[in-house]
N, C-alpha and C positions, 0 to 999 in steps of 0.2 A: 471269467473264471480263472484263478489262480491256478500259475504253473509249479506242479510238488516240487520239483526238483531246484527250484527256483528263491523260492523263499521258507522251506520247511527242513527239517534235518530226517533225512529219510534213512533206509537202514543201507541202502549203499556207500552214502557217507559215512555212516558209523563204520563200516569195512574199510573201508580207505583209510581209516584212522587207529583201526587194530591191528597190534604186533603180533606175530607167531604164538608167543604164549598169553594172545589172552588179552593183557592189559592194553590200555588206550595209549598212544604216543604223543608227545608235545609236537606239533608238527612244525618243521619248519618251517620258520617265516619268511620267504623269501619275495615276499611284497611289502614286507615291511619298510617303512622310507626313516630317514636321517630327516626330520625337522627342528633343528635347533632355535626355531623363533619360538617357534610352537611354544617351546621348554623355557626357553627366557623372558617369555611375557611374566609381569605382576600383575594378580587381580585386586580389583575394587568395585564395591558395589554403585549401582547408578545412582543417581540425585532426585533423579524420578521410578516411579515404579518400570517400566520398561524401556528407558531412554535416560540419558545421559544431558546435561546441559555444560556447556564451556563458554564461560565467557574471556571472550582475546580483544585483545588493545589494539583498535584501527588506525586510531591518528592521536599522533601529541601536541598537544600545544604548543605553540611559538609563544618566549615573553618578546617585548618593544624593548626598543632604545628608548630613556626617556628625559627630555629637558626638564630643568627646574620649573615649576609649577604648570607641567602639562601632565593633563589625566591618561589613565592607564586603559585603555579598554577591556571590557572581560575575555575571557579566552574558555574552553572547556575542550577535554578529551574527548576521541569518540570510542565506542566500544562495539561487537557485535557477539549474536550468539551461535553457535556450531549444536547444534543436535546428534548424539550418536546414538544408532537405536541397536538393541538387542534381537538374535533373530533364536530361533529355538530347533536345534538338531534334535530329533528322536529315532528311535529303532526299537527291534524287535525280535526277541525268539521265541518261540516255538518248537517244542516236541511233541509228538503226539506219546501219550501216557503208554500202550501200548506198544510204543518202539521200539526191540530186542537191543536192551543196551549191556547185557552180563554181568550188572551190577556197577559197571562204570558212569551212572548217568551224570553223576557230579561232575569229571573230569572231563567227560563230552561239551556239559553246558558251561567250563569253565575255557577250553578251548573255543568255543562261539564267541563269548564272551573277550578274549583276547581278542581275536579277532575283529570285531564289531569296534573294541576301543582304538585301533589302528586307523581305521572306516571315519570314527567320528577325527580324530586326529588328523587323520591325511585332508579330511574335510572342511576341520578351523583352520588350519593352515592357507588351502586355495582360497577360502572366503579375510583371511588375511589379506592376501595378498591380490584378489582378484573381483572380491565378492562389489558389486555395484547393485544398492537398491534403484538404483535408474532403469534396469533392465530385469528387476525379479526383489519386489518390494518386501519379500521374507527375507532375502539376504545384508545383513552393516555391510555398509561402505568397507572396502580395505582399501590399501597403501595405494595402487596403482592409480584407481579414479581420483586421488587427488594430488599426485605427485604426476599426472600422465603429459607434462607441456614442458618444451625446453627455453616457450617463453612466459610472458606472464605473471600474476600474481605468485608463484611458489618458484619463478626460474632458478632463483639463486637456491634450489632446492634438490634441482632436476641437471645432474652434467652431465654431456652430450658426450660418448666414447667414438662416434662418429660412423656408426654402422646407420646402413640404411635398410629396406626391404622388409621382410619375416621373419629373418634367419637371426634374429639377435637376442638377449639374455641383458639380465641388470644385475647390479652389486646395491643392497640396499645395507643402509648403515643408519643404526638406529638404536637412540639413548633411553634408557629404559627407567621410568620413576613417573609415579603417582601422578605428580604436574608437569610431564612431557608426552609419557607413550604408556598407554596400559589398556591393558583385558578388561571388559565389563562385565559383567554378572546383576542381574535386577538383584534393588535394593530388597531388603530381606530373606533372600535367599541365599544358596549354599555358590561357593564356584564351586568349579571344574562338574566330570562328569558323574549321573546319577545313575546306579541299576539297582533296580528294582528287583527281587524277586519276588515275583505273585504266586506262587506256589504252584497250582494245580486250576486251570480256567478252560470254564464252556468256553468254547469258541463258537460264534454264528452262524458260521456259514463251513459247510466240507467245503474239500477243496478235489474230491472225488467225482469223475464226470457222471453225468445222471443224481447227483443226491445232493444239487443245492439248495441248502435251506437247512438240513439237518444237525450238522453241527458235528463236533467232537469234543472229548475233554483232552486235554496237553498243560505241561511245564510251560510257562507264560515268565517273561524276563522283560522289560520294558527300560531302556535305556532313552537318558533325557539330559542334554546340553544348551542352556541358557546363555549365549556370549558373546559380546560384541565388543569393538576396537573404538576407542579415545586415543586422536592425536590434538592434543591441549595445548600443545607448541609447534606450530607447523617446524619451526627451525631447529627439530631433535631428530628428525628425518633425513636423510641428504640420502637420493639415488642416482646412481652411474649408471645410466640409459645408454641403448645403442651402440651396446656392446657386441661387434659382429664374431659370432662366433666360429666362421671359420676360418678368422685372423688370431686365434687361441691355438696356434698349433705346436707340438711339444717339442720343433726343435727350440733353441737357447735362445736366438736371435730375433726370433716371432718375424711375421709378415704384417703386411700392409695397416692398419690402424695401430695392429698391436708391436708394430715392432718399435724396439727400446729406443729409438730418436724421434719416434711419432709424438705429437701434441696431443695426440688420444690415448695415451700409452697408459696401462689400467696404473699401474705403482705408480707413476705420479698423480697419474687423477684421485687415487685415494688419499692421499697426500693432500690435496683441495680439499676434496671431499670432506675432511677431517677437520677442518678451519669454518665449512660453512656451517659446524655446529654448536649453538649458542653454548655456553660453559657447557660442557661434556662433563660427564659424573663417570665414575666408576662401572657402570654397568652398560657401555657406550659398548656396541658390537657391528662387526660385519656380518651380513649372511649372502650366501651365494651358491653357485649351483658345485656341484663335483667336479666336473671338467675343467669349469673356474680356477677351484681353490687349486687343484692340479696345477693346471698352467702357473698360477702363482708361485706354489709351492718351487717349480722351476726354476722359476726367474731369480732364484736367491744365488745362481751363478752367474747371471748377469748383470745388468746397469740396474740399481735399486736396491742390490741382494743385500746390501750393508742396512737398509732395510727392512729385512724379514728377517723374523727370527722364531725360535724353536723351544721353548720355555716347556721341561718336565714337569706336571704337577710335582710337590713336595710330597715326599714320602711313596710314588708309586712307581711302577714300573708301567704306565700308560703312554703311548705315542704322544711326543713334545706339542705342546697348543702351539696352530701358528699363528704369527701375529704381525701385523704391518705396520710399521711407524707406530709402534706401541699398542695398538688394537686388534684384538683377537676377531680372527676370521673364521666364521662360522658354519657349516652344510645346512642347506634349505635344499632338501627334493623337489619341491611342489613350484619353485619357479621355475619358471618354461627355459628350456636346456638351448634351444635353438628357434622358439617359433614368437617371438615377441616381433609384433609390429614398433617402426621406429616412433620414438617420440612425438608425437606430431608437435609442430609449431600452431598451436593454439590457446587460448586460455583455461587455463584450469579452473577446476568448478569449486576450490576451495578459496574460504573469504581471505 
């Protein structure tokens, strides 16, 4: 049996959301998260109804040296295929019709509704970056299961900040376009997210104890996200793994991995980082956590500052983009602030 309080908008919630006189308030969002990948993806639909096909270049052919009238032997490329499937977010509202709304219902279900689009957001985001159909075959593949080895097939993909244990965070940097890195949405249908409004729906079953089976009539809202991640070029990717983050500390001179004569020291590894990516376009970005971009932000008085820089949008008065060796450094909430296990030295599971 369903808990009311739990999954229905009951009328003590509607009170928690009325002002003195009356009217309903926007509430503040203060769970609201900064994901900038989330915003920077481009979509495109799949090539199959629910999945994705990519075909990448395994091996090129060697030509011979060849003397005068000696034969050529054939030679041929090899190629393979990458499958990327689409998983399908849904949600839900509910009011019960009878719910003492004072004429505000709209603004009620338009606040859920906010809400709920956060919920699906904050949720593409972690399945970005974390979602593995290895362990929950509803969920695409994101960045980590296939970027997770500092050797192997994708090493030169994967650089080592040199943190070890739990306590670590990554700086993922990634080039955005149709034939490198993009959002999926099955073929024939809409991106991004869908709400429904159903109007007015029997519901099956109460959710009142002793009266299961009877039902109620309620405002019915049905939200519905179709979306999954193509990386079509493993080498539009490049993550800075093993980044320990309590070597991020905000005096100038940083400590142990992170300090400015370290060989793991983040503003030069982005500096790398920035080369291991095959022709970079225009819409090439970094994302990272707050504390990160913070500590970065720092470092522009130390060794690398001649590096980072502060660029005003034109025409606004908005906080200057920052940017490292010409690439703009971007907030991702949803990557793990301090609890990333280190890289392991294994093979990665992409071809």
């Amino acid at each position: 049996m369903a808990t009311l309080g739990a999954a229905y908008v009951t009328t003590a919630d509607i009170e928690k959301m009325r002002l003195p006189d009356g009217t309903i308030a926007n509430p503040a969002e203060l769970l609201d998260q900064t994901n900038e990948m989330a915003q920077d993806i481009p979509w495109y639909p799949t090539n199959k109804d629910t999945s994705n096909i990519t075909v990448v270049r395994t091996g090129i052919p060697q030509p011979v040296l060849r003397r005068l009238y000696e034969g050529t032997p054939p030679t041929k490329s090899a190629v393979a295929q990458i499958e990327d499937g689409v998983s399908l977010m849904t949600d839900a509202g509910v009011i019960d019709v009878d719910v003492p709304h004072g004429g505000n219902l709209g603004k009620i279900r338009m606040n859920e509704r906010k809400a709920k689009l956060q919920g699906f957001m904050q949720y593409f985001q972690y399945l970005m970056l974390y979602g593995t159909n290895q362990l929950d075959e509803r969920q695409f593949n994101g960045l980590t299961i296939r970027y997770n080895a500092i050797t192997g097939n994708v090493s030169s993909q994967v650089l080592n900040a040199g943190g070890t244990g739990t306590d670590n965070t990554s700086v993922w940097g990634i080039d955005w376009d149709e034939d490198k890195v993009c959002g999926l949405y099955p073929k024939g249908t809409q991106a991004g997210l869908e709400v429904n409004d159903k109007g007015i729906q029997k519901q099956p079953t109460s959710v009142t104890a002793g009266a299961v089976g009877t039902g109620f009539w309620a405002y019915e809202d049905e939200l519905k996200w179709k979306c999954g991640l193509a990386v079509k070029n493993y080498m539009s990717v490049v993550r800075i793994a093993n980044i320990d983050v309590s070597d991020l500390t905000f005096q100038q001179l940083g400590t142990g991995s992170q300090a400015s004569t370290a060989s793991t020291y983040l503003i030069d590894l982005i500096a790398d980082a920035i080369e291991r990516i095959q022709n970079p376009g225009p819409n090439f970005r970094f994302y990272c956590t707050r504390r990160t971009r913070t500590w970065i932000r720092r470092q522009s008085a130390v060794k690398g500052g001649s590096q980072i820089h502060f660029d005003a949008p034109a025409g606004t008065n908005q906080i200057p983009i920052l940017s490292v060796h010409g690439v703009q450094v971007r907030i991702c909430d949803q990557i793990l602030v301090n609890t990333e296990d280190d890289a392991p030295v294994l093979l990665s599971d992409f071809p």
